[in-house]
C-alpha positions in Angstrom: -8.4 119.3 65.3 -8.9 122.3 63.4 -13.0 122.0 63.8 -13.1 124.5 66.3 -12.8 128.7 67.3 -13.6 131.2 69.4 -13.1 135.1 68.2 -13.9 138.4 69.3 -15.4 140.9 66.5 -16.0 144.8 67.2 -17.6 146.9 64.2 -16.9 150.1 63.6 -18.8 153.4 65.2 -20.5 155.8 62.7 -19.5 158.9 62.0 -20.4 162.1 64.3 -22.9 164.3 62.5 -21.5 167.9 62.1 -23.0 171.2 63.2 -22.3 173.7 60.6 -24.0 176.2 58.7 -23.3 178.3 55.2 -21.2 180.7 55.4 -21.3 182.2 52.1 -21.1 185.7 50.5 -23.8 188.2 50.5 -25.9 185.4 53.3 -25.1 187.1 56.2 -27.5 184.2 57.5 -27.5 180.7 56.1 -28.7 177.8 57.4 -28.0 174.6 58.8 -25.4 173.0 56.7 -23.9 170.0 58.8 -23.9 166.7 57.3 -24.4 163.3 58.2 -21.5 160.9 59.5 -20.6 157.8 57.5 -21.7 154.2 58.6 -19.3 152.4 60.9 -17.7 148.9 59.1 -19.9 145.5 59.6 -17.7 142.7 60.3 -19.0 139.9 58.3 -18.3 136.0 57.8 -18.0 134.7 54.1 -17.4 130.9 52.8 -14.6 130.8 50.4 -14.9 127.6 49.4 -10.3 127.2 48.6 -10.8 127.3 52.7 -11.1 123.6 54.3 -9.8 124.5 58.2 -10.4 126.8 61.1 -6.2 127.0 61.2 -6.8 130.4 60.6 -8.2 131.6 64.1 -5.5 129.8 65.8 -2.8 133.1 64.3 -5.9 135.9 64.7 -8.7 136.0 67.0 -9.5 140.4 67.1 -11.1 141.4 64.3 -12.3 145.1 64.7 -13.8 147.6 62.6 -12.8 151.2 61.7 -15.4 153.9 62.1 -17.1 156.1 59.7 -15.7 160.0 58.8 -17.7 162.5 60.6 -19.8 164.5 58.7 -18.7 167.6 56.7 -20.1 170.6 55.5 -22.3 171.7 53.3 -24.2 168.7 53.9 -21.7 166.7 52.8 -21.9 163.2 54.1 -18.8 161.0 55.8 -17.5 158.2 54.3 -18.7 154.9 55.3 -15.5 152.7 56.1 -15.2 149.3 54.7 -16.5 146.1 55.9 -14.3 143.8 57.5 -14.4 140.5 55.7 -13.6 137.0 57.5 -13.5 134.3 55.2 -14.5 130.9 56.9 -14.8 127.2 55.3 -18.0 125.7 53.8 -19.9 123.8 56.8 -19.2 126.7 59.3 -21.8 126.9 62.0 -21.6 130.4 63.7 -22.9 131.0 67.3 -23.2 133.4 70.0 -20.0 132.3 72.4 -22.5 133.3 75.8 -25.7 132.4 74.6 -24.7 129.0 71.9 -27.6 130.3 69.7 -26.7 129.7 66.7 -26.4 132.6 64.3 -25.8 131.5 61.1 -25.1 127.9 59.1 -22.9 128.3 56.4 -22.6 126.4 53.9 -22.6 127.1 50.0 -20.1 129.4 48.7 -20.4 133.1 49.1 -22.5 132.5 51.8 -22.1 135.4 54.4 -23.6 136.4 57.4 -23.2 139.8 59.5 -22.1 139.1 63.1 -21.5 142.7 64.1 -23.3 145.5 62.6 -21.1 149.2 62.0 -23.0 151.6 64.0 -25.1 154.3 61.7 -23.8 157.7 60.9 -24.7 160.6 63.5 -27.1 163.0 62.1 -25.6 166.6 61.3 -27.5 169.4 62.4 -29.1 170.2 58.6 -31.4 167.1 59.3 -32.9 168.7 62.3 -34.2 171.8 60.7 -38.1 172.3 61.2 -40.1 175.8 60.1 -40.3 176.0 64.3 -36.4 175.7 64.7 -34.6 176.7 61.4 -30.9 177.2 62.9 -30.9 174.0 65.3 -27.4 173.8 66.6 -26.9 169.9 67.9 -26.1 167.1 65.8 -25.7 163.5 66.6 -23.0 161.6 67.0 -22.4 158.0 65.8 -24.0 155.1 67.0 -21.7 153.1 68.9 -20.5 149.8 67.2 -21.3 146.1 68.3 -18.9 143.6 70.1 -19.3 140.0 70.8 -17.0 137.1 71.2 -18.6 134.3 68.5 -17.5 130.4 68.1 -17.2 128.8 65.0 -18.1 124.8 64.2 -16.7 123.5 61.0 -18.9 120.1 60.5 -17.8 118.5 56.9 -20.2 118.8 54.3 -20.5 114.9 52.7 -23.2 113.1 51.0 -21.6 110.1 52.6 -19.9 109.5 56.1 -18.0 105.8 56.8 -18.1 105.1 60.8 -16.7 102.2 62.6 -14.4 101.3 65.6 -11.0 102.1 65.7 -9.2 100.0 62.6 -12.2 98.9 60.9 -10.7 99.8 57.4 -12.3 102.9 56.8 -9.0 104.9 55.9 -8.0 101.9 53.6 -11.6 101.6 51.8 -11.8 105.2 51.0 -8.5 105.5 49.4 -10.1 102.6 47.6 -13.1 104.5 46.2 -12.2 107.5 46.4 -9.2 110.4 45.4 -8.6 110.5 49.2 -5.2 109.8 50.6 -5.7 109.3 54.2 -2.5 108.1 56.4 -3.2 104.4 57.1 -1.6 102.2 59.5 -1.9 98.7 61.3 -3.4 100.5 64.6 -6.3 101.8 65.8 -6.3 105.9 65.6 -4.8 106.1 62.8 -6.9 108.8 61.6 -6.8 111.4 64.2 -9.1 113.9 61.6 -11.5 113.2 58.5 -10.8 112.6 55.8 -12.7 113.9 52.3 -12.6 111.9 49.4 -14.9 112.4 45.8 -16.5 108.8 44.3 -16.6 109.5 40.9 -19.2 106.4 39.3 -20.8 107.3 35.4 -20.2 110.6 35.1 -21.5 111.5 38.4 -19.6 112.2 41.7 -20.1 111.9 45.7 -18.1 113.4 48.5 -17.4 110.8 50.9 -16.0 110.9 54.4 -14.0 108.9 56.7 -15.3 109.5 60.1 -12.1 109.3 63.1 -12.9 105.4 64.7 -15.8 106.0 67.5 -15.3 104.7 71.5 -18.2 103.8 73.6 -18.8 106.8 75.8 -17.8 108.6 72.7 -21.3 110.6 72.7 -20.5 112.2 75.8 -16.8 113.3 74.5 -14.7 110.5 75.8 -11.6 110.6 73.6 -12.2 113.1 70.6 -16.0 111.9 70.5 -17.8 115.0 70.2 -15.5 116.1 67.6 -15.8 112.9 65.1 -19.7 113.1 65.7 -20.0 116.9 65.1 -19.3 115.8 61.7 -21.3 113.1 60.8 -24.2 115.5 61.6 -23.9 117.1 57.7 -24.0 113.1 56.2 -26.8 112.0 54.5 -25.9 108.6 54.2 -23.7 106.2 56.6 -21.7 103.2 55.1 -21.5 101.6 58.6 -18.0 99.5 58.1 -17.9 96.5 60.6 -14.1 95.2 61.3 -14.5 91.1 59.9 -11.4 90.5 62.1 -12.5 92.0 65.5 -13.7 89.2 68.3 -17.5 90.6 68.1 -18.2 92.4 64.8 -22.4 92.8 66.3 -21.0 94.1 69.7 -19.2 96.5 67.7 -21.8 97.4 65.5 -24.6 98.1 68.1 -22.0 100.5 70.6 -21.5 102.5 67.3 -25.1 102.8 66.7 -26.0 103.6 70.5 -23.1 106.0 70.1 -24.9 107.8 66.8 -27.9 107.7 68.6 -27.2 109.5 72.1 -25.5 111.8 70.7 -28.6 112.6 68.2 -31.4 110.7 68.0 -31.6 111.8 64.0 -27.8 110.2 63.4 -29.7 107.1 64.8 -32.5 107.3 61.9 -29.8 108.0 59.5 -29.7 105.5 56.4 -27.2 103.0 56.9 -25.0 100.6 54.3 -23.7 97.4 56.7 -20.5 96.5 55.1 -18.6 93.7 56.4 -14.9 93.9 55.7 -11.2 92.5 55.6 -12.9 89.1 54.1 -9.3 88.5 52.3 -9.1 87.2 56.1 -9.6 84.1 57.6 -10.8 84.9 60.2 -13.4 87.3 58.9 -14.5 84.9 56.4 -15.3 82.7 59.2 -17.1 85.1 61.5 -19.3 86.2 58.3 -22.0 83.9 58.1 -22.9 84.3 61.7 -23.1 88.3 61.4 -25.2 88.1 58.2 -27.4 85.9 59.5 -27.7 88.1 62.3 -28.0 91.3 60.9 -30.9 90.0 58.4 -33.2 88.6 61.5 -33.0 92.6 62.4 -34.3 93.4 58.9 -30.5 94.4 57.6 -29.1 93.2 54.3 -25.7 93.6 54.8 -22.4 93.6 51.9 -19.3 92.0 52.4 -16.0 93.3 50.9 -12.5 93.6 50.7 -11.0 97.0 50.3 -7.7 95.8 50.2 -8.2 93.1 47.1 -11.2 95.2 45.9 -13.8 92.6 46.2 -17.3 94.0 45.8 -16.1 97.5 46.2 -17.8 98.2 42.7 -21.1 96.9 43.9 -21.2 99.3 47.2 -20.4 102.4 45.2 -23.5 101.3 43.3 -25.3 100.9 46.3 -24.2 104.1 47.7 -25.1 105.6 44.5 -28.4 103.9 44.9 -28.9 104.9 48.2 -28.4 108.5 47.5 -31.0 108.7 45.0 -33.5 107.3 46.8 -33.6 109.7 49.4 -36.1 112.8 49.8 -35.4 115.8 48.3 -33.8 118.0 51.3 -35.5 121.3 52.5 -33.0 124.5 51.9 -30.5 125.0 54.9 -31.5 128.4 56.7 -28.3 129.9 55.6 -28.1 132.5 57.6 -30.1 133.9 60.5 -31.5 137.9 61.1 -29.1 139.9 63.6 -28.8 143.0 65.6 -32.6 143.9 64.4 -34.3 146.2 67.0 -36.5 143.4 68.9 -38.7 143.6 71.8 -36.3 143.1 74.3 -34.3 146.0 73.4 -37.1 148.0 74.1 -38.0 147.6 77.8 -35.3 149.3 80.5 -34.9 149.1 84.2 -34.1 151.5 87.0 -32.1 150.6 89.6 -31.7 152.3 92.8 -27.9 151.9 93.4 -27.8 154.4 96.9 -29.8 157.5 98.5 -29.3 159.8 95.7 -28.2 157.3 92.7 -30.0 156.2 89.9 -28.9 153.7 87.1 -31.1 153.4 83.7 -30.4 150.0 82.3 -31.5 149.1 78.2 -30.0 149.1 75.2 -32.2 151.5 73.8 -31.1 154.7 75.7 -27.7 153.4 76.6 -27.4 153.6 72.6 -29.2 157.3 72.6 -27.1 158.3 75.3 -23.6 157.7 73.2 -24.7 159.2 70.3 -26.0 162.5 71.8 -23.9 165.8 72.2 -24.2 166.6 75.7 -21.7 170.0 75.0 -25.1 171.3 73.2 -27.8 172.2 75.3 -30.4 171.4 72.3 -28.8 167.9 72.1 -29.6 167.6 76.0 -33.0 168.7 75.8 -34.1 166.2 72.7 -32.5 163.4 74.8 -35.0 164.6 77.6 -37.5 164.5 75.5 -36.5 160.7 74.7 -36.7 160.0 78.0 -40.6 161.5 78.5 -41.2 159.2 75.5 -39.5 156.2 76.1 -41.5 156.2 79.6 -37.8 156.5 81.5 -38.3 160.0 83.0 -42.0 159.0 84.7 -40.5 155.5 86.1 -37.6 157.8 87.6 -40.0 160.2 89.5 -42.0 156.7 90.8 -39.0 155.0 91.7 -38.4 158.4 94.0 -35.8 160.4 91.9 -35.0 163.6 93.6 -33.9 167.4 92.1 -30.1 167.2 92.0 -29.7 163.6 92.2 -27.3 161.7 90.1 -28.7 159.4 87.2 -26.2 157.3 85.4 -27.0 155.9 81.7 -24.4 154.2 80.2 -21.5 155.8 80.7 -22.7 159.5 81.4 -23.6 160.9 84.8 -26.8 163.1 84.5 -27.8 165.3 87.4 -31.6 165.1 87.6 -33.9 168.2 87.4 -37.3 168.9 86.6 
């Protein structure tokens, strides 16, 4: 099933800031005059709403951004480069592939969410003038990009979901009521995917959904059962279809509802429509006023139908229709979800004492500094000292016992200590 991805995104670097100054006639001595670099490309997901698979991700899973220009003179700032785009179907839940937090839930179209931020433009040296230092020559470079592998969950967005064992008719009754054309056969599976199909009842419409048939054990992925349950999740309403030609319709119809309900205990609360089905059978019509009679002692007025002669279909679109309206309003979906923001836990570092002479500084924070400073400019090295006095890094070194000339890695850069 195309329900699933996994995909790696990588945004683009900022631009380096430039060190320049004017060089102009008759100012023998101009200024700074470096500019800024241009922002790095965001990688971002987007509903298009012509989309209805994942099939996509299957052909490309890299999706990397290009970096900003550098900065040029005259204070002249890079071009940004242009956001990478990913287009993803309505009902596309986006998480974090090591954590599972989810990121974002999208779900109406044109809904986007940014899953890798461009890094910001390096500052060029013109931004770094003060009256005390009026020819500063360091810039900035770019701030790195951001890579993470993300998975994507398509869960069908439908105001109404059909469930049922294997071969209870569900195919065949929402061809029925529906514009759906769903492959139907004399054997259970049949449907090995949903199915959408649109109701269409005076002048109004619903989107309904044939749910794949459920096993027992389903709710712990026996079969394809966390697949066909990821997507009753989005269903507001279930038309619970009980097969009037199985040996034990009310067997069936409690292993589908423990099934619902292990695998979430709000599927278990969901509204439910008990429709008894195939009575153009004997054998159904003779097993019906047993379940009836059942199902009403448990407080459950149940319809019985045939989708293959049409009996009573009309009367449960009604009730579907019925159903619908009676329900609360919903609260807005939290579309999408803040990312990348500096948060307290990018704040805090560590130093690790790797050998007699070695020290790492691990955190995001100055690993991030670290990338974007010139080290070939002795002014860029000195502000990144003073970083570390004011980050608290360079006082935690001397208690953790750094020594003159040792080696302190942050990052990716080797730093020879000295006070």
């Amino acid at each position: 099933m195309n329900d699933q991805a996994k995909i790696f995104v990588s945004s683009g670097k900022g631009g380096d800031g430039l060190v320049a100054f004017r060089r102009e006639k008759y100012v023998p001595h101009g200024g700074p005059a470096g500019g800024d670099g241009g922002k790095g490309a965001d990688v971002i997901l987007r509903v298009n709403p012509k989309i209805n698979t994942l099939i996509a991700f299957t052909r490309q899973i890299h999706f990397k951004g290009n970096p900003g220009v550098r900065g040029g003179t005259s204070t002249k700032t890079g071009k940004s480069a242009r956001d990478v785009i990913i287009e993803v179907p309505a009902g596309t839940i986006v998480r974090d592939a090591e954590t599972g937090e989810i990121l974002a839930d999208l779900v109406r179209p044109e809904d986007s969410v940014i899953v890798a931020k461009g890094g910001r433009g390096g500052r060029g040296n013109a931004r770094f003038a003060t009256s005390n230092a009026q020819a500063p020559r360091y810039a900035e470079k770019g701030e790195p990009g951001e890579e993470r592998w993300i998975t994507l969950e398509l869960r069908l967005i439908a105001d109404v979901g059909i469930v049922g064992v294997p071969n209870a008719g569900k195919s065949t009754l929402l061809s029925v009521i529906s514009n759906a054309r769903p492959k139907i056969a004399d054997y259970p599976f049949t449907t090995l995917e949903p199915q959408l199909g649109v109701v269409l009842y005076d002048s109004r419409d619903l989107v309904v959904a044939d749910i794949p048939g459920l096993l027992e054990g389903a709710h712990s992925g026996v079969g394809l059962g966390h697949s066909f349950l990821r997507h009753v999740t989005r269903t507001r309403v279930l038309v619970h279809l009980l097969d009037g030609a199985a040996e034990d319709p009310l067997a069936d119809f409690n292993q589908i509802n423990v099934e619902l309900s292990l695998y979430d205990d709000k599927l278990g609360k969901r509204p439910q429509i008990v429709v008894f089905s195939k009575m153009d059978l004997p054998e159904a019509q003779e097993h019906w006023p047993a379940v009836r009679k059942a199902l009403r002692a448990r407080g459950i007025e149940p319809m019985a139908i045939s989708a293959a002669t049409r009996q009573d279909v009309n009367q449960l679109i009604q009730r579907m229709f019925t159903v619908i309206d009676e329900l609360p309003v919903e609260p807005d979906i939290i579309e999408t979800m803040p990312l990348y923001e500096l948060s307290e836990e990018e704040l805090p570092f560590e130093i690790e004492h790797v050998s007699a002479g070695t020290y790492r500084v691990i955190g995001k924070r100055i690993e991030r500094a670290a990338k974007m400073t010139y080290w070939d400019y002795e002014e860029a090295v000195l502000r990144f000292q003073r970083t570390l006095d004011i980050l608290g890094i360079t006082s935690a070194l001397r208690e953790a016992g750094v020594q003159e000339g040792d080696s302190v890695f942050i990052g990716d850069h080797e730093l020879e200590w000295s006070d």
